[in-house]
N, C-alpha and C positions, 0 to 999 in steps of 0.2 A: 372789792369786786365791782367792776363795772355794771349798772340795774338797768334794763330796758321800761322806759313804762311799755303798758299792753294795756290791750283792750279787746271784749270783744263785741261782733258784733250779731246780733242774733242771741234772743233770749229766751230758745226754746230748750228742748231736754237737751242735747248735746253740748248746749252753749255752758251751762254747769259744770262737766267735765272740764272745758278748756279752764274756766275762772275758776275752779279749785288748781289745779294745775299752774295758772299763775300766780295763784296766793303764795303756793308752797316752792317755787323753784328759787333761789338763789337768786340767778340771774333777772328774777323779774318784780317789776314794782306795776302791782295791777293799780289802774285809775279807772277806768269808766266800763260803761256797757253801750250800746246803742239797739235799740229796736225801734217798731213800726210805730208800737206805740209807748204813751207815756207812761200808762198805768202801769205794761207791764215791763217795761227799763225800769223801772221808778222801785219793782218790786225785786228786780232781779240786784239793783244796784244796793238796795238796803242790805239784803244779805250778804255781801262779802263787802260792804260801805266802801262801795265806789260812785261814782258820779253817774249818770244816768242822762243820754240823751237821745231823741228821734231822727237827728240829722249827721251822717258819717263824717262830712267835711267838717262839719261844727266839731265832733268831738275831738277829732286829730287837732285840729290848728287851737284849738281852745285850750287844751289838754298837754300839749304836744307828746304825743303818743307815738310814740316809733315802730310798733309792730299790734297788728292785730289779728284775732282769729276770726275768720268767716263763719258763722255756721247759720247762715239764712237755709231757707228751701233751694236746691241745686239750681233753677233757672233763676236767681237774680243773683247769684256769689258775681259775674261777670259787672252788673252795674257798682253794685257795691263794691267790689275788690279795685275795679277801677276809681271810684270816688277814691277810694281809701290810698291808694300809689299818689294819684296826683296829689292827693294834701300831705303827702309827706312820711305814709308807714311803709315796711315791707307786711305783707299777707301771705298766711298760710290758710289754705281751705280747706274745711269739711271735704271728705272722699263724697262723690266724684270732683273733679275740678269744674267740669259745668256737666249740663244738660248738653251741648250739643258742641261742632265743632268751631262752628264762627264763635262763641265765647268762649271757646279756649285762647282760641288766636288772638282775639281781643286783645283779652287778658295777659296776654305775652308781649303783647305790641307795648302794652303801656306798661310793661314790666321794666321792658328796653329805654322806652320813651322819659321814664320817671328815672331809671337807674332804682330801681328796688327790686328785691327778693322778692321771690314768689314758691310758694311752695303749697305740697297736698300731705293731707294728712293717710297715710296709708301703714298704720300702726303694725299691724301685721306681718308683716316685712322684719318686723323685732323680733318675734317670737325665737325663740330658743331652735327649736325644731325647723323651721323655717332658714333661719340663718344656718343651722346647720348643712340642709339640703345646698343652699349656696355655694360654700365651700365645698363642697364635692366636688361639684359644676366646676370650679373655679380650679381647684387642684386634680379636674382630668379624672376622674374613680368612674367616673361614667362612660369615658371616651367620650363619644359626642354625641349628647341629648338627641334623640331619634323619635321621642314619643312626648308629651308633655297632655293629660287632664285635669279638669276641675270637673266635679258633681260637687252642685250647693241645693240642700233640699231644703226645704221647712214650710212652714205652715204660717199662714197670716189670715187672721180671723176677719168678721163684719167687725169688731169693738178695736181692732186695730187700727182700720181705716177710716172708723170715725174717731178715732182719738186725736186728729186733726185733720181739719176743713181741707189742707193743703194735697192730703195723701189718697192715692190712686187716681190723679188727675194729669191729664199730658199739661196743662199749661202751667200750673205750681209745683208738681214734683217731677215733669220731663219724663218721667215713664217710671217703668214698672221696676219689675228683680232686677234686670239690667243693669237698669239707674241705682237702685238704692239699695239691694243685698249684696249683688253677684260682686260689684266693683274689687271689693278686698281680693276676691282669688283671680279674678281677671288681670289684677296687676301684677298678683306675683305668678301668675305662668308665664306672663308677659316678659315680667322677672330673671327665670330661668329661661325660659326659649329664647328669648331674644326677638329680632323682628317680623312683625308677620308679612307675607305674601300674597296671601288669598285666602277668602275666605268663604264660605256658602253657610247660610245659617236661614229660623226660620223663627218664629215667635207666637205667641197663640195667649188665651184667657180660655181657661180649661173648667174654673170653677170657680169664678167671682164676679159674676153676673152688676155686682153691684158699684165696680170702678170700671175705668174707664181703658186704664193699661195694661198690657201682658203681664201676666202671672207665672209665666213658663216660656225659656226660650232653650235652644238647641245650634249648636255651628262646628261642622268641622274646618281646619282650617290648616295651609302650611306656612311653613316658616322661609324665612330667606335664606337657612343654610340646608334645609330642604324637609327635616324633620314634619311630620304629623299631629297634628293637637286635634281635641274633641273639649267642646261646654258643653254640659246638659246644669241647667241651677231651673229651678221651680220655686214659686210661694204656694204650691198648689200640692203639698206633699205632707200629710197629719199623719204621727205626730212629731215636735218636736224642729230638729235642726239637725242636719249634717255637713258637712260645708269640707273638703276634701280637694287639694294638689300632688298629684303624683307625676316625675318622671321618670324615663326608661331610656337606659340607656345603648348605644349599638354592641358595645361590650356584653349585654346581656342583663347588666345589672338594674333593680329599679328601688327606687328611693319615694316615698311617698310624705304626706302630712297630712295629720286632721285637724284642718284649723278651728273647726265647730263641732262642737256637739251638745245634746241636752237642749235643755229647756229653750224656745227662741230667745235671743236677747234682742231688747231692746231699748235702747241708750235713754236713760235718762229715767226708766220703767222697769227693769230688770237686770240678773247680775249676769257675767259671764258662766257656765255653771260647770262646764268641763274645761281641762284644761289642755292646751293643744300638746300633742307628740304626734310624732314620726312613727307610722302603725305600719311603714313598709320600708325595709333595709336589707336589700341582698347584695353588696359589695363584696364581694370576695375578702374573706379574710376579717371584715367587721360587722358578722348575721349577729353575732349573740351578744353585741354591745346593744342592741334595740332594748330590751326587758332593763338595763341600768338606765339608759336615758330616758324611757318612757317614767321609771321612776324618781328620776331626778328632775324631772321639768313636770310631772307633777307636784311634788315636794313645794318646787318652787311654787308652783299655782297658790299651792294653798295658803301661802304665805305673805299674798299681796293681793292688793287691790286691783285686779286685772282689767277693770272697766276705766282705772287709769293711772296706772302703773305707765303703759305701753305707749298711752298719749302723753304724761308726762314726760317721758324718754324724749319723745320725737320732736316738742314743745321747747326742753331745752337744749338738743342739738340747734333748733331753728335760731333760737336767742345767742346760743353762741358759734353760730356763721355769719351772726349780723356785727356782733362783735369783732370777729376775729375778720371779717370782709371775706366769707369762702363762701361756696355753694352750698344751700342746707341739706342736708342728706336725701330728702326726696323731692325734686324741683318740681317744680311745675310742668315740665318737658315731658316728663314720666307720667304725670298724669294725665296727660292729654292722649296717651298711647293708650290708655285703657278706655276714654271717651270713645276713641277711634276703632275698638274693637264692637263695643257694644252699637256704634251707630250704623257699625258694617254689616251686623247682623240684620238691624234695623231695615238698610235700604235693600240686602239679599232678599230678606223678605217681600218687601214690598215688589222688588224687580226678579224676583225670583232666577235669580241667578248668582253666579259667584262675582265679590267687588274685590280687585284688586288695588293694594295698599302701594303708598299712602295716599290719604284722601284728604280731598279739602271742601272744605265748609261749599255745600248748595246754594249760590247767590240766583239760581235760575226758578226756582221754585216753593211754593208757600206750601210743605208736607211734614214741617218738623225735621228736616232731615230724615226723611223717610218712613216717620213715623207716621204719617196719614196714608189710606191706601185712595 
């Protein structure tokens, strides 16, 4: 079998997952790690004995390293994923693909520019339940999606946001639930509905006096084939985790998913602890297969390592598109769709009106993309 080296880069909680994940896939021969600093590459690379370096281009050309995983803080994946194309890897990213929308673009330009892959990780999208919902969409049981929501609730404590320096801050973690819970269901309503039109949404800190970003955001929004969406996601919501995509279709029928539940998780600190199903199925004709599937895709839960089970799926699709020369199952295009959701709430907020899509990166103004009022 053909072995990719890998690497990754970023050696906080998250970055664990992907270097287990390249230890154990077939397709890959992990060599290095790269972080800020040395002590702690140095400490991430002893443990799965790989090489350990501070400087990205250094470790690709050193190494020759053909694909690596990003998992820096969301506003520098754009520097680093660029370092990393031009010395010669494809990159896939930690979900979001960036903070804002000129690093998205960036980061597509010199996707182009390099001829390398680019890819996000949006593990969720695998889930059994999830995929299920797809194929509805796909095989027409719905007629045509008229309705599409997300509600993602949970709670995030003060010991959460000191558990690093980086989190609850606009200029190292780029914002709030938006940026770093909501992303997973933003991209698959995105998913299912398809593209969006318009949007009005609004954003707030309801109970966390002590960071800097929204804790709670809110957007209705329609679609381009005319369909209705609604986000309501909070960090401001004890106790626990709910995290939920439902659509509805004009036939009448609705199909829903609970991607979360239980205890928060958090990568690298906690396990996943419920296991996703499909808690809404009125399809004519397929009500009482709900109670066998919710039992079978729990089954499966319990049977795997769900904190990276889901990334190692998506880990080895990536490694064998880079092989086989195709698109890796979720590109980098897709992720920039879900940037462009959350930055649209962002700027409605701030301009308190509805932004119609598509949008492109603010070269006229110093607000974060809308995130400063």
């Amino acid at each position: 079998m053909n072995k990719i080296k890998t690497g990754v880069i970023g050696a906080g909680k998250v970055g664990h997952t992907h270097a287990r994940a390249f230890m154990e896939l077939e397709e890959s021969e992990f060599t290095a790690v790269c972080s800020r600093t040395l002590e702690k590459a140095g400490a991430f690379a002893e443990k799965y004995n790989v090489k350990a370096y501070t400087d990205v281009e250094e470790m690709i050309t050193d190494t020759g390293i053909q694909a690596v995983s990003n998992c820096t803080p969301h506003p520098v994946h754009a520097v680093t994923s660029i370092k990393a194309m031009k010395a010669g890897a494809h990159v896939i990213i930690e979900k979001p693909l960036a903070s804002c929308l000129g690093d998205c673009d960036d980061m597509l330009a010199a996707s182009m520019a390099f001829d390398k892959k680019l890819a996000m990780i949006s593990q969720r999208r695998l889930y059994a339940p999830v995929q299920r919902i797809r194929r509805a969409i796909d095989n027409g049981k719905l007629g045509v999606p008229v309705l599409g929501t997300v509600n993602m609730y949970g709670w995030r404590d003060k010991a959460y946001y000191d558990s690093d320096p980086w989190r609850g801050t606009w200029n190292a973690e780029g914002g709030g639930v938006l940026v770093n819970q909501a992303p997973h269901q933003l991209d698959i309503l995105q998913w299912f509905m398809g593209p969006v039109d318009e949007l009005y949404g609004c954003r707030a800190n309801l109970n966390h006096p002590y960071i800097e970003v929204e804790d709670t955001a809110i957007a209705v929004l329609r679609f381009k084939n005319g369909a209705l969406g609604n986000i309501v996601v909070s960090n401001s919501q004890n106790p626990a985790l709910y995290g939920r995509v439902a659509v509805y279709g004009k036939n009448g029928a609705s199909i829903g998913v609970q991607t979360d539940g239980g205890a928060m998780f958090i990568a690298g600190m906690s396990s996943i602890s419920e296991p996703p199903v499909n808690d809404l199925w009125t399809i004519p004709g397929e009500q009482e297969k709900l109670e066998k599937w919710k039992k079978e895709d729990s089954d499966f839960f319990t049977n795997i390592d769900a904190t990276q089970y889901y990334h190692k799926l998506q880990l080895q699709d990536f490694l064998q598109a880079i092989i086989d020369d195709r698109k890796p199952m979720i590109p980098a295009e897709e992720g920039r769709k879900t940037v462009e959701i959350f930055t649209a709430i962002y700027r409605s907020h701030r301009d308190n009106k509805p932004v119609k899509f598509p949008l492109l990166p603010e070269t006229d103004r110093n607000d974060f993309d809308g995130r400063f009022l």
